[in-house]
N, C-alpha and C positions, 0 to 999 in steps of 0.2 A: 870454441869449445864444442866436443861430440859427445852424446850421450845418445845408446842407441838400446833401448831396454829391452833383457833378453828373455820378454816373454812372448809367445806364439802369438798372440792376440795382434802385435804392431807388423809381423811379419805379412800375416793375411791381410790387415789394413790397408801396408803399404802395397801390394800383390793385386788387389782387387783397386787400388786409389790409382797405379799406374796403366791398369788395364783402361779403366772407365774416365782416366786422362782428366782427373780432378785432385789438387794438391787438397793435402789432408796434414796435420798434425795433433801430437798430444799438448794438450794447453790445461793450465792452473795445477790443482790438489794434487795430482800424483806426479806433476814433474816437481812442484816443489818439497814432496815429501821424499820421491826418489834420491835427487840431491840431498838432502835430509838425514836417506838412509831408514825413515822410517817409514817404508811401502808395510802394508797389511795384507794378510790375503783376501781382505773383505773389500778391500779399496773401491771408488768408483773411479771410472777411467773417462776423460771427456776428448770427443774428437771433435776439434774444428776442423769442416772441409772449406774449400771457396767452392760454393755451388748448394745442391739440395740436399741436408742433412739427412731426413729422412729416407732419400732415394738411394743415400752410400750405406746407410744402417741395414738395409733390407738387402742390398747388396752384398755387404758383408756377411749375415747373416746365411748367406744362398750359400756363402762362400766352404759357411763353417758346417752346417747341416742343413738340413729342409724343413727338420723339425723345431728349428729356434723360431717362437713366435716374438714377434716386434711390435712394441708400443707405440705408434704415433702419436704425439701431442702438437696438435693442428696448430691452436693458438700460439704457441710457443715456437712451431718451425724443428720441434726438437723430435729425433726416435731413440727409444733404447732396448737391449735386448740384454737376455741376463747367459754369461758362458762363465763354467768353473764357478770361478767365486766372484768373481766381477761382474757389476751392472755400469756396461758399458754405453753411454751415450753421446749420440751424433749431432752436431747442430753445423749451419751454415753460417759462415764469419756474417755477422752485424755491426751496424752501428745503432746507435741508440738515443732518441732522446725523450724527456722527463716534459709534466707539467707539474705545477705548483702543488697541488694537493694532491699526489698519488706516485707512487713508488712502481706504479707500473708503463713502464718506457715505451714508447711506439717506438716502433724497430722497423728496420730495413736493409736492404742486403749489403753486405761491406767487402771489405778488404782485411786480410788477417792483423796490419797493423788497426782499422778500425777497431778490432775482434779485442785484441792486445789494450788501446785505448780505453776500451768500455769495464776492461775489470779493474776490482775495490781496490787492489796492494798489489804491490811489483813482485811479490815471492808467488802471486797468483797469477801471473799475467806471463811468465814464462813459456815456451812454446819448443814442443821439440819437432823435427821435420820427421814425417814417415814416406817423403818424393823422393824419386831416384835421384835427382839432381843435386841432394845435400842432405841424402840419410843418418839422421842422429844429430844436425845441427841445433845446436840451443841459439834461437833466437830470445832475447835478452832487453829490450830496447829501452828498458826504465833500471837499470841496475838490477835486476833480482837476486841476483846470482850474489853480488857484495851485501846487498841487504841480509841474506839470508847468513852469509858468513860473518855479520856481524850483529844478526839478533834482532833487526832493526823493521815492525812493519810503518808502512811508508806509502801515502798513494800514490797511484802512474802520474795522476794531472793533477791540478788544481785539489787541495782535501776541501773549500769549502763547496766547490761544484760537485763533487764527487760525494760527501755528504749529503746536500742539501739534495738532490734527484734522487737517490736513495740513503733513506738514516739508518736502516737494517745494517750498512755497512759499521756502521757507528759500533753496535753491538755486536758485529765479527772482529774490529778490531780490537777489543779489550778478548774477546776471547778468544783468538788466534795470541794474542802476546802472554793471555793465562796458559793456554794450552802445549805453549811451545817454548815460552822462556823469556820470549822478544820483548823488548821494549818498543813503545810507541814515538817514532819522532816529534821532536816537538813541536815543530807544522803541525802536525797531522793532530797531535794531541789536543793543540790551541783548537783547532778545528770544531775538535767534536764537543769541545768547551761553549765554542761559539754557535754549534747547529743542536745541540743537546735537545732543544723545544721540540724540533722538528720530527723527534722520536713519536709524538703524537698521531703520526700518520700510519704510521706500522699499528698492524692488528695483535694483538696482545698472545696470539700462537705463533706468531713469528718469531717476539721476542720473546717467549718464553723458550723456544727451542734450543736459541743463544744464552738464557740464564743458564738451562739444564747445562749445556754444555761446558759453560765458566762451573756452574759447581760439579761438575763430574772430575774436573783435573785434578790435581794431584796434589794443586796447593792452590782450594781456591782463593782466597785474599785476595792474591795478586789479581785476579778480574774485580774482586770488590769492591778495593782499593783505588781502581781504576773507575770505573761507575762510579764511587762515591764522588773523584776528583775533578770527575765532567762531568758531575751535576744529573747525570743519567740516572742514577742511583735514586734520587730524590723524584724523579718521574716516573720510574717504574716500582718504586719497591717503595715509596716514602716511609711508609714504619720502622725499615731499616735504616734509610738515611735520620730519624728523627733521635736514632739512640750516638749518635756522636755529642760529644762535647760534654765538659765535665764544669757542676756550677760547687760554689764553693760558699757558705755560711759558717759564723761562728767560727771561720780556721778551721772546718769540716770539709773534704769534698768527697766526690764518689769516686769511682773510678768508669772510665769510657767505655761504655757499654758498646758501643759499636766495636771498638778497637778488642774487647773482651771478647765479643760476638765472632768475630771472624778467627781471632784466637783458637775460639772453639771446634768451628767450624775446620781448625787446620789440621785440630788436634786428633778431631773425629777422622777427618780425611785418613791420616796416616793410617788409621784401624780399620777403616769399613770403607768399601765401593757404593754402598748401598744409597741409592738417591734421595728416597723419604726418610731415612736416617740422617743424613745432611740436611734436608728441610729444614727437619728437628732442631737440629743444632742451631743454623740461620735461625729459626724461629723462636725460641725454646726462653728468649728475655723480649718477646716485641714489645711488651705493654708496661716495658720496665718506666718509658716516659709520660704514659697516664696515669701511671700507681706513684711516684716519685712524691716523698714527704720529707718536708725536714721538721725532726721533734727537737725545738731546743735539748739541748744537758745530750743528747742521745745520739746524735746523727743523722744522715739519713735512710730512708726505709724506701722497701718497694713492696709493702703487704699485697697479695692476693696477685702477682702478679703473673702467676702461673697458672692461675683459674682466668683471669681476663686473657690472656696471651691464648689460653684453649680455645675459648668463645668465638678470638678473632681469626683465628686461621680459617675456617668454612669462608668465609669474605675476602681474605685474601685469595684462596686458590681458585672462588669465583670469578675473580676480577682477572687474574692472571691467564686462566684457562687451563688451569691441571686441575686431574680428575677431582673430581666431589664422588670417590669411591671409600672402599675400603684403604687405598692409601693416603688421603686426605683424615679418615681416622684414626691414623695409625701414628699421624703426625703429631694430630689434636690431643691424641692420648698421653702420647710422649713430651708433648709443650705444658700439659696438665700435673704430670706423675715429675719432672724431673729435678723436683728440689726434696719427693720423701724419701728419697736414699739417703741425701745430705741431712736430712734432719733425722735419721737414723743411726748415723754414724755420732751427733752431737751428742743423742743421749745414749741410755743403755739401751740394746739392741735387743726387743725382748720378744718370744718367739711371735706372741700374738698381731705385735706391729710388721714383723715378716711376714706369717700368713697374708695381712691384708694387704699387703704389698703385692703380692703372688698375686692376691686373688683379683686386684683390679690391673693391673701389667698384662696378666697372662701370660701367652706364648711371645709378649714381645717384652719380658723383665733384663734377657740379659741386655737387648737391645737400649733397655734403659740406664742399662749399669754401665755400658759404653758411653753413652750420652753426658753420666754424670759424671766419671772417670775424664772426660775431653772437658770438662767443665771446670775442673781446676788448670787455672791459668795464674796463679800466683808467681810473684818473683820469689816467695821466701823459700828457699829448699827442705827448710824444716817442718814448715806446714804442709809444704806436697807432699813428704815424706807421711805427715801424720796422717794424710785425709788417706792419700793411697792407703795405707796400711788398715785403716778404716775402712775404706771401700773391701779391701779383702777378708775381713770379718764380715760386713755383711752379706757377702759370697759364698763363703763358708756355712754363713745361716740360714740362706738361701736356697743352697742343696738340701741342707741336715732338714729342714722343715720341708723342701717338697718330696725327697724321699720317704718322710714318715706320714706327710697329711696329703700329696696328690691337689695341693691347693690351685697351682698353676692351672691347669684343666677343669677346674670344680663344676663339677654338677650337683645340685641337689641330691644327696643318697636316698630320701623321698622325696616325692613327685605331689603335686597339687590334685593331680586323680586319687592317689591313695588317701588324702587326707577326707577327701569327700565322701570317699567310699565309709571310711572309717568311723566318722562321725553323723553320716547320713546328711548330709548339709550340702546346699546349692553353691554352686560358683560363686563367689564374692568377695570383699573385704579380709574376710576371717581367714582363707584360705591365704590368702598372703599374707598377714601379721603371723600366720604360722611358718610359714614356709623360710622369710626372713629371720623369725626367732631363731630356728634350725639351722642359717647362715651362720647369723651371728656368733652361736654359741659354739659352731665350729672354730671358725676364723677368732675367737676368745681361747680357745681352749678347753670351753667348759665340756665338750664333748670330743671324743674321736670322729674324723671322717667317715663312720661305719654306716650300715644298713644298721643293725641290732639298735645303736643307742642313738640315730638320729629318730627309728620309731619309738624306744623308749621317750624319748624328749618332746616330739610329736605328741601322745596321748598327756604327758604331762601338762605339755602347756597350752592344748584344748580344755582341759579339765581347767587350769585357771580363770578360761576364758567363760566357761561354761557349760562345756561340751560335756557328751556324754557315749563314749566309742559305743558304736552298733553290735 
C-alpha cells in the first residue's frame, strides 16, 4: 500500500532527507488520522529519521526559510518547528526501556522497526516512507491498517509490557476508542484491567489531559464506561466510581447514579462543547453516596446533596490539577444551583423565586438551565414531556423578569458610601444589614430595581434601625 500525502511539507522533507542521505518517514497521529480521513489543519506532524532528529529539523527548517526558528529539546533527542498550521517534529528512531517506578524510558538509538516497536497501538505505529527508494510506502508491521478498518485499538507487543513501562498509555486507550469509536481488544482490555494500580505512577497532569480529552468527545460515556470497567475510574476519580450500584430496602430502590451521571453527561455533550459545563454535569450528583438515606413508608433520599457536592469539588479539582480559578467556580456554582430550576418547575413559578434564581446564577443561568434540561434522563416520555415543558415556563420567566428587574447583573442601586454619607455613620455592621435589606426587598419584589425607591427604602429602614439621615 502507497500513501504519499499531498502536502509541501513531506516534499521538502523528503528533498532535504535525500540530499543529507538520512531515511526519514511520517510515523503515528497523522498517518493514522490521514488513513482515517480525519487530517485537521492544526495537526501535529511527527518525522522519524534513522540518524539525529534535531540536525534534519534545522535542516529542514534552512530548507523552508531562515527565518523558521527551531526548538531543541536536548533530553528528549527531539526538535520542532512551527510552518502553516503545523507544529512539525523531528525525533531519531529509538529503542526504549522502562524501570519499575517511572514512565520515563532511557532511550537509545534504534532502527525504524525499533521506532515502530516502542509505540502504544498499532493504528499509532504506522509509518509512511518520505526516501527515494519507496516514496508513499505504508510500512504496517503490527496490522494497523486492518485495526483501523475494523475499529479495533490493540497494542504492537505484549499489552501487559507495554502498560506496565508506561500506564499513561492505559488512559489513551479508553480515549483513543472514546474519541474515534474503537473498541478495545480484549487482550488489550484484560490488560489494563490487570495494570489498572500501576496508574499511580503518572502525575495527575498527565492524566488529567486524557480525562479532558475523554470528556471533550462527542459521546463521553463511552471513555467512562471504560474507566469504570478497568477499574481506572475508581483510581482516579473515586467519587465517580462510588455512585454506581443500586441498594434496594422495603421493595424500594434508587436508581444508578453513575449510570444517570453519564446519561447526563451525554445529554449535555449533545448541546454544549463547553468543558467546565461538562464538569458540571460529571459532577453535579458526587455527594449523592454520603447524603443517601432511606426513611421507612417514604424511600430513599439524598437531602443537601447539592450543597455537599459544591463544597467537594474545590478538592477534587486540587487533587486532579485543573485550575482552582474562576472555572473551578463556575463549576462549584453550577454543582450548588442545579436542582432550583427543578424545584421551580414542582411548584408555582413565582416571580420572586426567579429573581433569586437570576440573582445567584448570574451570567451563567442559562448555562444552568442546560444542565438541568440534560438532567432529565427518565424512560417515561410523559414526564420528559412534562418537565421539558416546565423547564420552558421557567425560561419564559426568566426573560420576562430579567427584562423588567436587570436581576442577572445586579448591582446594588445604592452603594454602602451613600448610606454612610446619609446617615453620618462609620463603616460597619449597620451598613450591611442595610445594604442586604435593599437586596432582599428587590429580589421580593417589595421594591423595583430603581435608584429613587431603593433610596426611599434605605432611609426607611435606617430609621427602623435608628438612624437619623444627615
Amino acid at each position: 500500500m502507497k500513501i504519499f500525502p499531498d502536502d509541501r511539507i513531506f516534499e521538502i522533507v523528503a528533498r532535504v532527507a535525500e540530499r543529507e542521505d538520512v531515511e526519514a518517514y511520517v510515523i503515528g497521529g497523522y498517518v493514522r488520522d490521514h488513513i482515517l480521513g480525519r487530517i485537521h489543519p492544526d495537526k501535529d506532524i511527527d518525522i522519524v529519521v534513522i540518524g539525529d532528529g534535531p540536525s534534519m529539523a534545522r535542516a529542514v527548517a534552512r530548507e523552508i526559510s531562515r527565518d523558521i526558528k527551531v526548538t531543541v529539546f536536548k533530553t528528549f533527542g527531539t526538535a520542532m518547528f512551527r510552518y502553516q498550521n503545523y507544529d512539525i517534529e523531528f525525533v531519531g528512531a529509538r529503542k526504549e526501556s522502562y524501570s519499575e517506578d517511572s514512565r520515563k524510558p532511557s532511550v537509545k538509538p534504534g532502527t525504524l522497526e525499533d521506532d515502530q516497536n516502542r509505540r502504544d497501538f498499532t493504528i499509532n505505529a504506522l509509518a509512511i516512507s518520505l526516501n527515494r527508494d519507496n516514496p508513499g510506502e505504508v510500512l504496517d508491521p503490527f496490522g494497523g491498517i486492518e485495526d483501523i478498518h475494523n475499529g479495533v485499538i490493540r497494542t504492537p507487543l505484549d499489552p501487559d509490557t507495554t502498560f506496565s513501562d508506561d500506564p499513561l498509555r492505559m488512559m489513551r486507550a479508553v480515549r483513543f476508542a472514546a474519541q474515534l469509536g474503537f473498541t478495545i481488544a480484549d487482550g488489550t482490555l484484560a490488560s489494563i484491567s490487570r495494570n489498572a494500580e500501576r496508574i499511580r505512577i503518572v502525575s495527575a497532569e498527565r492524566i488529567t489531559i486524557e480525562l479532558n480529552k475523554i470528556m471533550a468527545t462527542a459521546t463521553p460515556s463511552a471513555g467512562l464506561l471504560l474507566l469504570e470497567q478497568t477499574g481506572l475510574l475508581n483510581l482516579i476519580l473515586p467519587e465517580i466510581a462510588k455512585l454506581k450500584g443500586v441498594e434496594d430496602k422495603e421493595g424500594k430502590g434508587h436508581k444508578d447514579n453513575f449510570h444517570h451521571t453519564i446519561k447526563v453527561l451525554d445529554n449535555l455533550a449533545a448541546k454544549s462543547d463547553d468543558l467546565w459545563l461538562r464538569w458540571a454535569a460529571l459532577l453535579h450528583d458526587v455527594a449523592k453516596p454520603a447524603t443517601k438515606k432511606f426513611v421507612p413508608g417514604t424511600g430513599w433520599t439524598f437531602h443537601g446533596h447539592e450543597f455537599l457536592g459544591a463544597k467537594m469539588v474545590p478538592d477534587i479539582f486540587k487533587r486532579l490539577k485543573l485550575p482552582l480559578n474562576d472555572r473551578m467556580k463556575y463549576v462549584q456554582k453550577l454543582v450548588g444551583l442545579h436542582l432550583r430550576p427543578i424545584s421551580l418547575v414542582q411548584d408555582e413559578v413565582t416571580d420572586s423565586a426567579v429573581r433569586r434564581l437570576l440573582f445567584e446564577a448570574g451570567e451563567d443561568v442559562d448555562d444552568l438551565m442546560l444542565l438541568c434540561e440534560a438532567d432529565i434522563t427518565s424512560g417515561n416520555r410523559m414526564k420528559v414531556h412534562r418537565h421539558r415543558e416546565n423547564f420552558a415556563l421557567v425560561r419564559r420567566k426568566l426573560k420576562e423578569i430579567e427584562e423588567k428587574d436587570a436581576v442577572r447583573t445586579f448591582q446594588p442601586p445604592v452603594h454602602g458610601e451613600e448610606i454612610i454619607a446619609t446617615f453620618g455613620i462609620p463603616p460597619g455592621p449597620v451598613v450591611g444589614i442595610i445594604k442586604t435589606a435593599i437586596k432582599e426587598a428587590i429580589l421580593d419584589g417589595v421594591i423595583p430595581n430603581e435608584y429613587s425607591a431603593a433610596r426611599e427604602f434605605m432611609i426607611k429602614k435606617g430609621t427602623e434601625l435608628g438612624l437619623t439621615p444627615a
